[in-house]
C-alpha positions in Angstrom: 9.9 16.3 1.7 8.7 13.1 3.6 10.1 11.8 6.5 12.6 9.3 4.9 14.0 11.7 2.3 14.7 14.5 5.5 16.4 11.3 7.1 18.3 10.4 3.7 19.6 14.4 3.7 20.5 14.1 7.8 22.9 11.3 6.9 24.4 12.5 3.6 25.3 16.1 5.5 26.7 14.3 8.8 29.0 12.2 6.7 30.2 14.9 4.9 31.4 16.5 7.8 33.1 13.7 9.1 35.4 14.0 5.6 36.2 17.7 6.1 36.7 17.1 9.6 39.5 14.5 9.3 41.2 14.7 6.0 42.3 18.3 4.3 43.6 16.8 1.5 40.5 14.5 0.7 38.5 17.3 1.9 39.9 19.4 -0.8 39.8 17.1 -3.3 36.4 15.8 -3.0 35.2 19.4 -3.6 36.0 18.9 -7.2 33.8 16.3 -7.5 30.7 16.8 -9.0 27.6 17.0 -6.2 26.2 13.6 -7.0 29.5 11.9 -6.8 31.2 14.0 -4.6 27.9 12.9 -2.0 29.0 9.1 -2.8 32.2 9.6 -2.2 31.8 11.2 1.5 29.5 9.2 2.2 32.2 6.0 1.7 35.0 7.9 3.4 32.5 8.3 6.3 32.0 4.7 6.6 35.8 3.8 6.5 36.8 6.9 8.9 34.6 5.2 11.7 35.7 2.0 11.2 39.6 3.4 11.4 38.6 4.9 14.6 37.3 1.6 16.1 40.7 0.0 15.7 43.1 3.0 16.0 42.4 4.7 19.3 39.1 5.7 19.8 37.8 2.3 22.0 40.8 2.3 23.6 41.0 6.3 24.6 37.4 5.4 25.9 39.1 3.1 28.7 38.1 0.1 26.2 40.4 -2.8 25.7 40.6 -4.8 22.0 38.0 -7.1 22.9 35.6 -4.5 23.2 37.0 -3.2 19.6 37.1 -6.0 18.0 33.4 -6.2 19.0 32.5 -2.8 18.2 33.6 -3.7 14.7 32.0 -6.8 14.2 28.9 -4.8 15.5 29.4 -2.3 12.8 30.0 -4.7 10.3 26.8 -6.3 10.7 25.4 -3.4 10.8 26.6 -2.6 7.2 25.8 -5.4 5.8 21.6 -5.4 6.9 22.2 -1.5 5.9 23.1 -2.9 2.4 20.6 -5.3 2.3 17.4 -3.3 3.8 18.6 0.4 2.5 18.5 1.5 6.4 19.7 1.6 9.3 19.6 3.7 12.3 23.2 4.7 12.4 23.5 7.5 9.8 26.8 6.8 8.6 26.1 3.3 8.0 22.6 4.6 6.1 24.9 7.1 4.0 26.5 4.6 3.1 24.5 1.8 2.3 22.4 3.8 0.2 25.7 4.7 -1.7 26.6 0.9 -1.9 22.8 0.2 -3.6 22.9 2.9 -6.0 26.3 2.2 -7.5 26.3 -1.1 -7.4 28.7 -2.9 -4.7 28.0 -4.8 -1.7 30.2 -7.1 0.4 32.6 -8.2 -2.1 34.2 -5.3 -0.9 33.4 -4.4 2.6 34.2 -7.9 3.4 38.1 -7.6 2.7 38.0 -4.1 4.1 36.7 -5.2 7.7 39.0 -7.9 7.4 41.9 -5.2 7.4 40.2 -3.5 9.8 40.1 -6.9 12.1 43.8 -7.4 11.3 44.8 -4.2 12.9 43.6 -5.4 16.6 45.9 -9.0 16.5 48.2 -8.1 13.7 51.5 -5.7 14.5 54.0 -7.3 11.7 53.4 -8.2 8.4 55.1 -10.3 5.6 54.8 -9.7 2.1 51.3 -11.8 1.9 49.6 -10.6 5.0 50.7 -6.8 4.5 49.7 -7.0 0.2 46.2 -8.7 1.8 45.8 -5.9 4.2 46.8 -3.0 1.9 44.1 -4.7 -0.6 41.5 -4.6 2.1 42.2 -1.3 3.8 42.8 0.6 0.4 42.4 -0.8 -2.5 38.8 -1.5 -2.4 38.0 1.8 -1.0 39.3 2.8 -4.7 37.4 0.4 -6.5 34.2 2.0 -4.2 34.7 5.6 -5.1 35.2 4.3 -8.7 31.6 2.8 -8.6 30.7 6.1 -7.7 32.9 8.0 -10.9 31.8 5.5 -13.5 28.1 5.0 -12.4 26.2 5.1 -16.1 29.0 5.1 -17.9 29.3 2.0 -20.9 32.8 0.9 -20.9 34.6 -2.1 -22.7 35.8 -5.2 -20.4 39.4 -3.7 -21.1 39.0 -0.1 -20.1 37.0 -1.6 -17.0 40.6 -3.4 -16.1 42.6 -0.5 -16.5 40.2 1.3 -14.3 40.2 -1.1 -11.6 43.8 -0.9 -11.9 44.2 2.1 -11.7 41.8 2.6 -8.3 43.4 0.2 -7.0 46.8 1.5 -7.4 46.0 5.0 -6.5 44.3 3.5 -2.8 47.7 1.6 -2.5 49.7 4.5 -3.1 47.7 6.0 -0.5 48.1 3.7 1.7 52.1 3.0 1.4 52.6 6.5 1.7 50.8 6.9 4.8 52.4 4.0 7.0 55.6 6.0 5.9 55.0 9.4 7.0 53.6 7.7 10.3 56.3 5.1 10.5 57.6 5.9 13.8 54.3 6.8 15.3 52.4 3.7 14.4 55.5 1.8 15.8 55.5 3.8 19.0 51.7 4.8 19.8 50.0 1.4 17.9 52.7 -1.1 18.3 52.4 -1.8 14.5 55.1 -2.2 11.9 53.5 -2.4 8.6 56.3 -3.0 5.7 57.8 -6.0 5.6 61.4 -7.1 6.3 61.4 -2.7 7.9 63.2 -2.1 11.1 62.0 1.4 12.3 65.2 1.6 15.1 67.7 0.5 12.0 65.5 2.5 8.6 68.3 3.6 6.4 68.5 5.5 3.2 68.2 1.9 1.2 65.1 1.4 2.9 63.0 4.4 2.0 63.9 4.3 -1.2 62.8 1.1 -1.9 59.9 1.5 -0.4 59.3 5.3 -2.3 60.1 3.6 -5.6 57.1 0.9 -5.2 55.1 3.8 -4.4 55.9 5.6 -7.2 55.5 3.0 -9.5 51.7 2.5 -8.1 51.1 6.6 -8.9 52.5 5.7 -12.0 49.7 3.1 -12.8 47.0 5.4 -11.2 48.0 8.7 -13.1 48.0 6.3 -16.6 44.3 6.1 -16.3 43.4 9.7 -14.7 42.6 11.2 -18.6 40.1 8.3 -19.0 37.9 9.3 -15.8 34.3 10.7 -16.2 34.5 14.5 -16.3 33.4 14.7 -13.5 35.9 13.4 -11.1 38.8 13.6 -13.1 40.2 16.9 -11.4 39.4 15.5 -8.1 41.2 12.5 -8.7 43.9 14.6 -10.2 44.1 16.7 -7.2 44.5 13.4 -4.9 46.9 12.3 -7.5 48.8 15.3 -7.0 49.0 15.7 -3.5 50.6 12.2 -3.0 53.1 12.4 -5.6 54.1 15.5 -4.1 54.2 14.2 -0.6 56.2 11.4 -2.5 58.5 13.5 -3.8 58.9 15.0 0.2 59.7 11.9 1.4 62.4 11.5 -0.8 63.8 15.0 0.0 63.7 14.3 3.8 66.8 11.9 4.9 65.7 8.6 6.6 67.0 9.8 10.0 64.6 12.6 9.8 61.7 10.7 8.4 60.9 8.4 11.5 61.0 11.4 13.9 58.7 13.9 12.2 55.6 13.7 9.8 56.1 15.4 6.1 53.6 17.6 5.3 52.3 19.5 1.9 52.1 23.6 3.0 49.0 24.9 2.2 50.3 27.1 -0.8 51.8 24.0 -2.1 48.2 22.5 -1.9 46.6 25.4 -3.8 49.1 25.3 -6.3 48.3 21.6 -6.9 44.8 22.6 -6.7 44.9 25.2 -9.4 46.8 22.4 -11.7 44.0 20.0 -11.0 41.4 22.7 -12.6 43.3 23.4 -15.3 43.3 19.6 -16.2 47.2 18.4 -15.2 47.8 15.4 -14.4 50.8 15.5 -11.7 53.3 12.6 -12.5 56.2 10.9 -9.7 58.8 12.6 -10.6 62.1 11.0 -10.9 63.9 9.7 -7.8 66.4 11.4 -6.0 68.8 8.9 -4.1 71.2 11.4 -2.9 71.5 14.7 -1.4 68.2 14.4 0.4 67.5 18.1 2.2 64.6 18.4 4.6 61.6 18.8 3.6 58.7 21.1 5.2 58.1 18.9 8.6 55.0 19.4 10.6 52.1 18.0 12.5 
């Protein structure tokens, strides 16, 4: 092994511990992925993990104010961007990644848009509909279309199953997305200052309002889950398992009354997870299930 191939391994194990460090349930499901993929995919969640720190906390618990962030992350922008370009760089995350971004074929088209989000986070803490669908696009969106650079690399599709694949990613990363900022919507508003969903008061969120918002996220798993059966074998069950875990966190949310929901964060227990893990192997595709508008009873509520 020469030097650059050891240096190429360094960076491919260091960003996959970043994704089992911070995410269980992408953690979980990226272990279904075949090795090759399932390297390409952590080494895009490492890249996007950093970034998120930048703007959400980790500058400022450093004693750093948003200047400084917003400088880190132009810093570490650029520094993607030359990674892309040269196929190194001496931050290992950012050489992870880049080296995933040659071989699968993408490049700024999307990392642009994402640091954009990313920027938007340090000046932005409301959103209407145009500003929040451009930041969901940027922050989400094309980290599905990455990972499905990664699924379909060498794979000969048509122009029209290439649409409903890009559809598809891209409504599975919005899904992810909408359902975060509402499990977090009281600690984003508190702890960030931000208030993502348009025309949402956290102090006044009724009943009306988290449904509305649970049924545009359901619709989006909807499109997402359509396309699952189509995926290389390879990362289907992974992307099932995802899937899965979202429509069940869904299906949480709706369970847990809107007085509840801004005080506490919805969780998926761990033998929930296994179960939907097990389903994922056995080639199910979990579906939204149908909404439930009244008679909301708590769901399991944890950190």
């Amino acid at each position: 092994m020469n030097r650059l191939s050891l240096y190429d391994r360094v960076a491919d194990e260091t960003a996959a511990v970043v994704i089992r460090r911070y995410s269980t349930s992408f953690g979980l499901a990226s272990r279904l992925l075949e090795p090759a993929v399932r390297q390409h995919v952590e080494n895009i969640y490492a890249l996007v993990r950093v970034a998120d720190e930048i703007v959400d906390g980790g500058v400022a618990e450093a004693g750093l104010d948003a200047v400084h962030a917003a400088r880190y992350l132009n810093e570490f922008e650029a520094e993607t961007n030359a990674a892309m370009q040269s196929g190194y760089s001496t931050n290992l995350v950012v050489h992870a990644f880049a080296r995933t971004a040659r071989e699968v074929g993408f490049g700024e088209e999307l990392t642009e848009p994402f640091f954009h989000s990313m920027r938007m986070d340090l000046t932005d803490t409301e959103h209407d509909q145009q500003s929040f669908d451009r930041y969901v696009y940027g922050s989400a969106e094309v980290v599905g279309l990455m990972c499905l650079r990664a699924f379909v690399q060498g794979v000969d599709m048509s122009a029209e199953q290439n649409e409903r694949m890009v559809a598809g990613a891209r409504a599975l990363g919005a899904a992810f997305q909408k359902v975060n900022f509402l499990r977090d919507l009281s600690a984003d508003f508190e702890t960030l200052g931000r208030s993502y969903f348009p025309g949402v008061n956290v102090d006044s969120f009724t009943e009306e309002d988290k449904v509305r918002l649970l049924d545009d996220i359901d619709a989006d798993l909807r499109t997402s889950a359509a396309v699952i059966p189509d995926l290389p074998k390879g990362s289907r069950r992974a992307v099932a398992l995802a899937q899965g875990l979202f429509a069940e966190l869904s299906v949480r949310l709706r369970r847990t009354p809107a007085t509840e929901l801004i005080r506490a964060r919805v969780r998926v227990p761990d033998p929930v997870k296994a179960r939907i893990a097990l389903g994922a192997l056995a080639g199910r595709t979990p579906r939204p299930r149908a909404a439930r508008t009244s008679a909301a009873r708590p769901a399991s509520i944890g950190a």
